[in-house]
N, C-alpha and C positions, 0 to 999 in steps of 0.2 A: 513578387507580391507575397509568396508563401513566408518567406523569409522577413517581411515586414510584420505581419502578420502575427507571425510567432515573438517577434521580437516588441511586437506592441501589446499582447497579452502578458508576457514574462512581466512588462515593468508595470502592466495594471495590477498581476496578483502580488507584487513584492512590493507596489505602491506606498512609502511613507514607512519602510521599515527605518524607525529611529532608536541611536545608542547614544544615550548620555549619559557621560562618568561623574561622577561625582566620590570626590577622595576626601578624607577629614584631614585637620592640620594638626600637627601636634609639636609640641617642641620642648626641647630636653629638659626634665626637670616638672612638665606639666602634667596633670591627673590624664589616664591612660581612659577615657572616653570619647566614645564616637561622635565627632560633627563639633568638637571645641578645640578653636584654634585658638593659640597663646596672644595677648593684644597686641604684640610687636610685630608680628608676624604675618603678610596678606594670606588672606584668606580664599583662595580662588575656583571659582564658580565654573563647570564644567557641561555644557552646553551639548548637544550630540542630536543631530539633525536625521530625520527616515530618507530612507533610499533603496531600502532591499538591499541588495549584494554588493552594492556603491558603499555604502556604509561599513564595508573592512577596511575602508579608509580610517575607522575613526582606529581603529589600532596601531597603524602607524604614526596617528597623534598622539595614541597614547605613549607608543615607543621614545619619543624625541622626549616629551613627558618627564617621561621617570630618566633619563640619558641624562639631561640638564638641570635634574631636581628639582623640576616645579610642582610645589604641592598643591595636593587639593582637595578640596574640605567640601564639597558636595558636589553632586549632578545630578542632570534629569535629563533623560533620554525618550523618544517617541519611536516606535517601531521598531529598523535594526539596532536604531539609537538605542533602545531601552534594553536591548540586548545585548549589545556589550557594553554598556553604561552600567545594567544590573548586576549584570556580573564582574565589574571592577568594583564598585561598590559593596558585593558579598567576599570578596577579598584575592579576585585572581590578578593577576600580575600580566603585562603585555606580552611578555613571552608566552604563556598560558593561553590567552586568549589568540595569539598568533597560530600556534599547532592546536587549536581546537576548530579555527577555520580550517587550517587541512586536511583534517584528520575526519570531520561530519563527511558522509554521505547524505552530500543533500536530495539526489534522486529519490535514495530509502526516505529519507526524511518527510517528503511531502506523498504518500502513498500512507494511508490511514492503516492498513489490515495490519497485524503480524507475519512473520513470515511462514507462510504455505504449511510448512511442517508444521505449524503449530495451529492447524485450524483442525477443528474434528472432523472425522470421518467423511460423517454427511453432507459436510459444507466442502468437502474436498470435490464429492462428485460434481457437483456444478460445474468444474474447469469440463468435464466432460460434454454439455449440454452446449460448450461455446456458445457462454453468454455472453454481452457486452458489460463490464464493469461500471454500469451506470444504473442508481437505483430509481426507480419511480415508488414516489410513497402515495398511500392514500389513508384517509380519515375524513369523516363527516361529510361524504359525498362529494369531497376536491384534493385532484391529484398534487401532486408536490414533490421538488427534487431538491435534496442537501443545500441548505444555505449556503455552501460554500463548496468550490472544487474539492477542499481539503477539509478534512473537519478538527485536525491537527492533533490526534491521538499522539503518535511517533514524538513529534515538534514538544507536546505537555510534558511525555514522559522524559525526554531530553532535560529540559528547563528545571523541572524537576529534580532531578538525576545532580544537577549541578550545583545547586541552591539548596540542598540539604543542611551545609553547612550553618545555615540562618535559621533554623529550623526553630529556635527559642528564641527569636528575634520578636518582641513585641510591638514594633514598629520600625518602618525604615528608618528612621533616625539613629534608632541602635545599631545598621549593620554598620560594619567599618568603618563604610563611609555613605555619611548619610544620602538619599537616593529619592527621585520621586520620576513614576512615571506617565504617559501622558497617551488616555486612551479620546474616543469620542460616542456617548451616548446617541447610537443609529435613529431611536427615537426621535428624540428633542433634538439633536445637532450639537448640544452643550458639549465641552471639555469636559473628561472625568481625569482630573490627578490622583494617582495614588500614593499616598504618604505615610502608609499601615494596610494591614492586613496578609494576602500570600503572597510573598515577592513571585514567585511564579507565575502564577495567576493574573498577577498585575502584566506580567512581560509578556507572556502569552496577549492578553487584550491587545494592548499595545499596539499589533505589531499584525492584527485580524485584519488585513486586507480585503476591503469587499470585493465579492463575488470570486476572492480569490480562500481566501477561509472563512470557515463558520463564526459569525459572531460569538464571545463570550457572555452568558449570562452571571452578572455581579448582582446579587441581591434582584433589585428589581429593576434593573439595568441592563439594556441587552447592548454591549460594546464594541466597535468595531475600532481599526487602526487609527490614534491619534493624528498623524498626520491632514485628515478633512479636518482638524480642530485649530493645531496649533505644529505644525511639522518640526518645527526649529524651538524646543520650548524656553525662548529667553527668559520668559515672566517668572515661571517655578524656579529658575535659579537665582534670581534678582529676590523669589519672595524668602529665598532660604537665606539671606544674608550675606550670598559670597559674590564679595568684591575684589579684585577685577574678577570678569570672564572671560575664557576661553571659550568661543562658538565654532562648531565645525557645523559647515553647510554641504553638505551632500547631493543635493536634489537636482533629480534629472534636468537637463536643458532643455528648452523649448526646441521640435524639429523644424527645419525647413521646411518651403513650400511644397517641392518638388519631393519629398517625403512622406507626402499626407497622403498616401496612395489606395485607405480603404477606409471603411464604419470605424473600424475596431484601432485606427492610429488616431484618425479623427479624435474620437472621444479620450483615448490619451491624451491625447494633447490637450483639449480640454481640459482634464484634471492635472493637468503637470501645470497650464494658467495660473486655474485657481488657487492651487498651493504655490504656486511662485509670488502671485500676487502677497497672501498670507505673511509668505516666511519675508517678505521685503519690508512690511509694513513692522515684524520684532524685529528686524537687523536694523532699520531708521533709530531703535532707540537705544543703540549700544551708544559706549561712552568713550571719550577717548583712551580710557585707561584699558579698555576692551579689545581684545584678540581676536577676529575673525578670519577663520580660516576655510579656503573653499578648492578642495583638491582640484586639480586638472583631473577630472577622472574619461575625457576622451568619450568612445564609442563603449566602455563599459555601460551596460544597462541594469538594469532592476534585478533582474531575472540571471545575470551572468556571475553564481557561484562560484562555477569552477575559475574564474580568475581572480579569487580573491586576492594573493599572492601579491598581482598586479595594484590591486586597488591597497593592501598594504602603502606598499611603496609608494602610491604616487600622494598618501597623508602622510608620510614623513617625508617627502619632497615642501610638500605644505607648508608642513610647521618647520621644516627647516628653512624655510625662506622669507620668517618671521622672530628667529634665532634673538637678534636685538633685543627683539621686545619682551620675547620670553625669559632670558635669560635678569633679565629685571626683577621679575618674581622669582629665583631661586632662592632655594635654604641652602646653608651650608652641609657639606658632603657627611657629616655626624648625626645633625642633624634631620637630614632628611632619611637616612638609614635608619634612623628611630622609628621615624612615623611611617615608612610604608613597611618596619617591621610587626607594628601593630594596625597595621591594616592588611595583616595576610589574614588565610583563612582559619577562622576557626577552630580549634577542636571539635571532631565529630566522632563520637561514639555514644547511640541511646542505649549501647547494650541490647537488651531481649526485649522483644517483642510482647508487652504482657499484658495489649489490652487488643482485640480487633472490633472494629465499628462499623460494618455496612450500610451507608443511609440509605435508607428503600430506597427502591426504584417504581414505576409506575404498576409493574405488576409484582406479585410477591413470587412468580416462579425467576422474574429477571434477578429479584434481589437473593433468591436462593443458588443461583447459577454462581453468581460473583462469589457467595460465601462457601462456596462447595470449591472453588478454585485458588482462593486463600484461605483457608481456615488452616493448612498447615503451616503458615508462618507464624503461629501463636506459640509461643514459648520457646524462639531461639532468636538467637542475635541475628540483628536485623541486617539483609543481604540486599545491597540494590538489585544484582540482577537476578536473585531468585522471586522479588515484587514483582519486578518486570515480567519474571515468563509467567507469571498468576496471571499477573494480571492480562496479559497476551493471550491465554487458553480462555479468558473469560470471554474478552471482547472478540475473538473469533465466533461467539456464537452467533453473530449478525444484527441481535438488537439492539445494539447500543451507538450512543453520536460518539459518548468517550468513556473511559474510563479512569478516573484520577486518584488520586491516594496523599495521605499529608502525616505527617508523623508530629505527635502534638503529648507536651509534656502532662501527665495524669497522676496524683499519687505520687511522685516523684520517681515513675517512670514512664516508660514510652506507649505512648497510644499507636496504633496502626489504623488510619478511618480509610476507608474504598470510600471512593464516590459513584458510583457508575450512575449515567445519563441516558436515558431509552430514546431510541428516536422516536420523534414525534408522530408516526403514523401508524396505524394499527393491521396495516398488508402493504407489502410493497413486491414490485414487479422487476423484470431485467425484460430483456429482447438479445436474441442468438441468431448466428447466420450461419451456415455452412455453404461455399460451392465447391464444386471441381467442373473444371473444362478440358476435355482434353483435344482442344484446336482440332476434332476431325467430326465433329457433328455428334458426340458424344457429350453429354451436359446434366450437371442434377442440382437441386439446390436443397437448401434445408433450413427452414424459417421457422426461431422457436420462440415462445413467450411463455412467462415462468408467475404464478402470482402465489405467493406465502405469507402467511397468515402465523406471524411469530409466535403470537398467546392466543390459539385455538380454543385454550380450555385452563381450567383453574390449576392445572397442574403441568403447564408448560411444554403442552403438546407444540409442533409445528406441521401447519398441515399445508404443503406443498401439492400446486397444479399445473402439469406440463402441457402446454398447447402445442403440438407443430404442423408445421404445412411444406407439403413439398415431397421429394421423396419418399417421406415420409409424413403420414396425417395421421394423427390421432391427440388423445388426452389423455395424459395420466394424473392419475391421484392418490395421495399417500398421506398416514399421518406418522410422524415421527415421534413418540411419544418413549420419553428418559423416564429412569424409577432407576430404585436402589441406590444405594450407598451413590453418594457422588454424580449420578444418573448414568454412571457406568454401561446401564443396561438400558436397554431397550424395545420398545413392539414397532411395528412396521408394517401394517396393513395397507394393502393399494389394490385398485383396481386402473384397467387401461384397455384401450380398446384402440388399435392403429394398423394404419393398411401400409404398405411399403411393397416398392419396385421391385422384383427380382430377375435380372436378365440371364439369359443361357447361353452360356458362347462354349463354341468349339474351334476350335486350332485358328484362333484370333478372330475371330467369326461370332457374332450377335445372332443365333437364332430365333430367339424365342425371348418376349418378355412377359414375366405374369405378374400380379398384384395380388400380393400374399396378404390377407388379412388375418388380425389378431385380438383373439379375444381373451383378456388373462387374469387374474386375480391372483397375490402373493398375501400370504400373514408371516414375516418376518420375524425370528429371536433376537437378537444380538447383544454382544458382550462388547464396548471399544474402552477401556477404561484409562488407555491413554489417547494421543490423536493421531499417533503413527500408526495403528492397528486396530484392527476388528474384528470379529469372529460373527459369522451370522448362519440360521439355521432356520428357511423359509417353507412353508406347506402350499404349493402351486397347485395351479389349476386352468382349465378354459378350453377356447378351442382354436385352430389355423385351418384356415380355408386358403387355396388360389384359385387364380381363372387365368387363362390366358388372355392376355391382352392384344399383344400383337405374335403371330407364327405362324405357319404353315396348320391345315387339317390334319395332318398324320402326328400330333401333336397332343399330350394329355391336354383335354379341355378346361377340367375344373376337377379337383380332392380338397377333401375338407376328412380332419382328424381333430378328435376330442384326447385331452392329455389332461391325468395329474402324479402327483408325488413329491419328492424333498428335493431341495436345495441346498446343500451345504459350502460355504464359502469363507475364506480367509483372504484380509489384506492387508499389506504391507507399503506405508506410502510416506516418504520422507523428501520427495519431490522438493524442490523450489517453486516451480513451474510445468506445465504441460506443454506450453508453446516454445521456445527456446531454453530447456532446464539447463542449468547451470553445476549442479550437487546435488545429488540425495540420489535415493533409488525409488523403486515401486515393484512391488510382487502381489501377484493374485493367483488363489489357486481355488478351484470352482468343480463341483460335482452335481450333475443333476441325474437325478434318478426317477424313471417314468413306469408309473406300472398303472395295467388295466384294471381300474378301481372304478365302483361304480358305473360301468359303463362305459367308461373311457377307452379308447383304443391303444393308444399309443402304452409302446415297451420298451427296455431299453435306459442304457446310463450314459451317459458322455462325463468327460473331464476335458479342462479345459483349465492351461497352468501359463503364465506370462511374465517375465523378468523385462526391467528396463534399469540401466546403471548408468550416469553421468561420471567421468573422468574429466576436468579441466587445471589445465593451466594457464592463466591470464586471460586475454583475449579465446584461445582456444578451447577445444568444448568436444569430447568424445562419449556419442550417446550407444554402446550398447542392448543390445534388447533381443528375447528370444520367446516363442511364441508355440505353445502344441498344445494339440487337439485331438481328440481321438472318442469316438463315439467305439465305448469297450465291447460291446456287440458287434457282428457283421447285420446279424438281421435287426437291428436296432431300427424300430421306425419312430416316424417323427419327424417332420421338419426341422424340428431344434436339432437335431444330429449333426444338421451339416454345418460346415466352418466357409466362410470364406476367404481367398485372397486375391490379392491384384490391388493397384494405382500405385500412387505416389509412395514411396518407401517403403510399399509393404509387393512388393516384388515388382521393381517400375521398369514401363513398356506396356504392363496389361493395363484393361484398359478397368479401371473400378469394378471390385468384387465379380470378375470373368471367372475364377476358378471358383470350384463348391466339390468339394469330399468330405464321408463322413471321417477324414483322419488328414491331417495339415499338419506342418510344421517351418519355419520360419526363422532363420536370426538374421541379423543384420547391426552395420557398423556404419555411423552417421556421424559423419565429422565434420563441425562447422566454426566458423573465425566469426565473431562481433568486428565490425570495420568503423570507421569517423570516430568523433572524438565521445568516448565513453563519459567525459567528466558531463559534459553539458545538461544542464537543468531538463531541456524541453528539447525533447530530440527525437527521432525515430530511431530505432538502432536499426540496423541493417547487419545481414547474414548471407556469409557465403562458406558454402558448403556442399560437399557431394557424399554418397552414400554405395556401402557393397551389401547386396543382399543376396540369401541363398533358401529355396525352400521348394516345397510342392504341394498339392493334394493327391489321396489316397481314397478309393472305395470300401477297400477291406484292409482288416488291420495285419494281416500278411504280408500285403503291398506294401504296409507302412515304411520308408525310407526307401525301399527297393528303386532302381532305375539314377538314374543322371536325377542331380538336385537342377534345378533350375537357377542359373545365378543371373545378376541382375544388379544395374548399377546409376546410381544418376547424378545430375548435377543441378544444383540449385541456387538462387539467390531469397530473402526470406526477409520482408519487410514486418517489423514489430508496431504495428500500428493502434491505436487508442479502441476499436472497433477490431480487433481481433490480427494475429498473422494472414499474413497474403502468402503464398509461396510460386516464383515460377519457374520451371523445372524441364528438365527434358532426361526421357530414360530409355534405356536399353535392356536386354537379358537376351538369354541364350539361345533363347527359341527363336529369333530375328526380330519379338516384336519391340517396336519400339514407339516414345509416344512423348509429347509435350504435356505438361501439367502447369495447370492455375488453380490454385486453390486456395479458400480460404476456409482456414481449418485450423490444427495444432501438429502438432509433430506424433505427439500420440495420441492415439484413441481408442477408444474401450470398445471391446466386442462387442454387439450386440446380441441380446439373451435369446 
């Protein structure tokens, strides 16, 4: 059922992707403009049906195509149709279009952020709070979640990226080969064709699968996947002139009875009806002179990318077993080398960058963010993938649905316009879980909800509130507020107040559990002026109380100490990931210095320094990491002195945070395999992997290192799931203990302060 399941959401988000080709004719001796075919010569009309990932069929139609010399002088394409239809039409060639299906990562591709290293600082710590990557918006007293799974940042920047070459196209009828594509106004229900305007923009609509991506808004048009309108668009190629056509029909097949096994196949199959029904009623009007083709595409579905290869092949299976007919419409071999010489691509060079345009955004600190993150591409030759990383460090800031960009002639040079898009709600929310179990009556959890408030203030504060329950209770509150050049810099004021578990164990042994409470306030400096580093320099204060919870009488009852003084801290985070990283590193190095000010008790400085490194190759994955502590005082008081270790990979067998010295240290080497098939759209990935670790704690810093290190080792498996890692595990170390682990968590995680 899982497997149904999955495979009946895959073909509702890819629902109606259409590619239709449309090529111009041309013939020797005739004016070298787009969409005029010479009168002798047929003029053939290029038809390309949605299907999602079914739809790399339509390039092995194209292949047999250009093999046989059948020209063609326009298309219109609906979804993936309009996908590679618009881009035959901006001038790529079936080869071209064949190694651009291999070559896309479509996983990255439907996954909106930039990649990790490129988000700032502050937005980094959140992998720490293990949220769930699902936002809740709110505005005007009603909650709200993304129009769509995808809101297709990645997918625009792509389309983009490839249709530059059109760039001075004032209509589709000027690109090579004239093009029209085929969205549906969510609205009204009405067909929207596009016949002018951003070829982009137009393929993007197109191709919006509801509930699977975000609508586009066109003027006053909010547009979703043509295929609800017109899947198969025969009428736009019949209104453009070209006679005969070529149709390729893509569209999933109706399932079996004994297949309809939940809600979610159900309602597929309902909308596969409806569009069946649709595209039967334009294929009733084809003519005899008319070519329709309808690949054998099998158990290919909607959703199944990584076989595109496959679905190549089985459209030039297609049109090869319509050869007769095709080959009626050929040009001669001279001939046709003419005209798909003048339907390659363009010349593209705008030169330099000499005008940049920011269209506001809804606030004016969003619209200053975007131009603080482009404004150095103004005065040099224009770079696609130095756009891209702008524009990547913008939309990491989190308030935006997109970010787009258009290159548009001005003065008879090149314009550069950002578009950036704010989401629609004025605070939005996540929800975090943490557990660990360790199967012997040992258990904690940690349940977190996060609510941030993007544009606190007229100058683009964000003021972030942490709720958690469970091991840990409390609230934190923070405002993050950028200044300076670029917002390079920044203040950081928080208050927080949170109580949390502390158990006492001796030689594998649970004595004593108390409940440490905390009372704290920080005013943070910081400098992060790129997004892999930071520098910050905080003035702390408050107080920690515990009480015993559960132990014996001969047992401290209850101490409570008042603490202030500085924090000083560097980080270094080029991560991918915190749950299965794949590349990058992370370094943190941390001093807190405690002196009786005011009344205060507490004395005393700890440091606190942490290295984590990724090595991979392929499937394989070696994570690195090393860990010390040391409170530089022996009489250093304070609860904050002490470090903990113990659980899952941080010395496994013990049983979570069982060891506490004021002096720790720690490395460890965690090597883990990705298993099943990586290419797949919609997948869980799955990890296997075991780990060697080696460390201890210390009271005095004499001690420090002294005695047999404690080594320690385990094995795991590590489900990647949409709701965070799962991990289960089982561990050993030196001392005999040893212990089963289930947790759901990350692979790393950050001290707490």
């Amino acid at each position: 059922m899982v497997g149904d399941l999955e495979q009946a959401m895959g073909r509702m988000r890819m629902r109606g992707v259409v590619a239709v080709l449309l090529l111009g004719l041309w013939s020797a001796g005739a004016p070298a403009q787009p969409g005029v075919a010479p009168s002798d010569a047929p003029c053939v009309g290029l038809v390309l049906g949605g299907g999602g990932a079914r739809g790399a069929a339509h390039v092995g139609v194209l292949k047999v195509l250009e093999r046989e010399h059948i020209p063609v002088c326009a298309i219109a394409g609906t979804s993936m149709g309009a996908i590679v239809g618009g881009l035959y039409a901006a001038g790529f060639d079936a080869d071209e279009l064949e190694r651009l299906l291999a070559t896309i990562d479509w996983n990255d591709m439907f996954v909106d952020g930039p990649p990790r290293a490129q988000l700032p600082m502050e937005r980094k710590q959140e992998d720490f709070r293990h949220l769930i990557d699902l936002e809740i918006g709110y505005r005007d007293g009603r909650l709200g979640i993304p129009a769509g799974l995808v809101r297709g940042q990645k997918l625009m920047l792509l389309l983009r990226r490839l249709t530059l070459s059109t760039w001075r196209a004032e209509g589709f009828d000027q690109l090579p080969i004239p093009f029209r594509a085929v969205a549906a106004d969510i609205v009204t229900g009405r067909k929207k064709v596009f016949a002018d305007g951003d070829l982009a923009v137009a393929i993007r609509a197109s191709m919006s699968v509801p509930g699977a991506f975000a609508p586009v808004k066109v003027g006053e048009q909010l547009l979703v996947d043509g295929g609800m309108a017109e899947n198969v668009p025969v009428d736009e190629v019949r209104a453009m002139g070209a006679h005969p056509m070529v149709v390729v029909d893509v569209g999933s097949q109706l399932l079996k009875e004994d297949a309809l096994t939940n809600p979610a196949v159900v309602l597929d199959q309902v909308i596969t009806a409806l569009m069946a029904e649709k595209t039967a009623r334009s294929l009733a009007t084809l003519g005899d002179a008319d070519v329709l083709l309808q690949p054998v595409l099998g158990d290919i579905t909607a959703a199944d990318f990584h076989r595109s290869a496959e679905a190549v092949a089985m459209g030039e299976r297609a049109a090869e077993a319509q050869l007769p007919r095709l080959r009626a419409l050929a040009l001669p071999v001279a001939e046709y080398a003419a005209l798909r010489a003048r339907q390659r691509h363009r010349d593209f060079d705008p030169g330099l960058v000499a005008f940049l345009d920011v269209e506001p955004g809804q606030t004016p600190s969003a619209t200053r963010r975007v131009a603080w993150a482009t404004e150095a591409l103004v005065g040099k030759p224009f770079d696609v993938a130095a756009t891209e990383r702008a524009i990547g460090n913008a939309y990491g800031d989190g308030r935006f649905e997109t970010i787009d960009y258009r290159l548009l002639p001005r003065d008879g040079r090149a314009a550069l316009v950002v578009q950036p898009q704010q989401k629609a709600w004025t605070a939005s929310g996540k929800v975090g879980l943490q557990l660990d179990d360790d199967f012997n009556g040992r258990s904690d959890y940690l349940l977190s909800a996060e609510l941030v408030f993007s544009d606190a203030n007229r100058i683009g504060g964000k003021w972030r509130n942490l709720i958690q329950l469970g091991r840990i209770t409390g609230l934190r509150s923070e405002l993050y507020q950028p200044f300076g050049t670029r917002g390079a810099f920044y203040l950081r004021p928080a208050v927080e107040v949170r109580s949390e578990s502390l158990p006492l164990w001796r030689q594998g042994d649970q004595l004593a559990e108390y409940r440490l409470r905390r009372r704290e306030f920080d005013i943070g400096l910081g400098y992060s002026p790129q997004p892999t580093w930071r520098m910050e320099l905080a003035l702390v204060g408050g107080r920690d109380s515990a009480r015993l919870d559960v132990g014996g009488a001969g047992l401290v009852q209850v101490g409570s100490e008042s603490f202030a003084g500085l924090r000083a801290g560097a980080t270094w985070d080029s991560l991918d990931s915190i749950d299965f990283p794949t590349r990058g590193g992370r370094a943190n190095l941390e001093v807190l210095s405690l002196h009786p000010w005011a009344g205060t008790r507490a004395d005393g400085e700890v440091a606190r320094a942490s290295l984590d490194w990724v090595l991979a190759w392929k499937r394989y994955h070696l994570l690195l990491g090393a860990r010390v502590a040391s409170a530089l005082e022996d009489d250093a008081s304070g609860f904050r002195s002490q470090t903990f270790l113990g659980g899952f990979l941080n010395l496994s067998g013990f049983a979570e945070r069982s060891l506490v010295g004021s002096q720790a240290a720690l490395t460890r080497a965690v090597f883990y395999r990705r298993t099943g098939d990586t290419s797949r759209l919609f997948s869980l990935p799955l990890y296997m992997g075991a780990s060697v670790e080696a460390g201890n704690v210390w009271n005095t810093r004499s001690a420090f290192g002294s005695g047999s290190a404690v080594v320690a080792g385990s094995v795991f498996g590590g489900l990647d799931t949409p709701l965070g890692p799962v991990f289960l595990g089982f561990g050993r170390n030196s001392s005999g203990a040893d212990s089963w682990y289930l947790s759901f968590g990350s692979m790393l995680r950050q001290e707490p302060r």
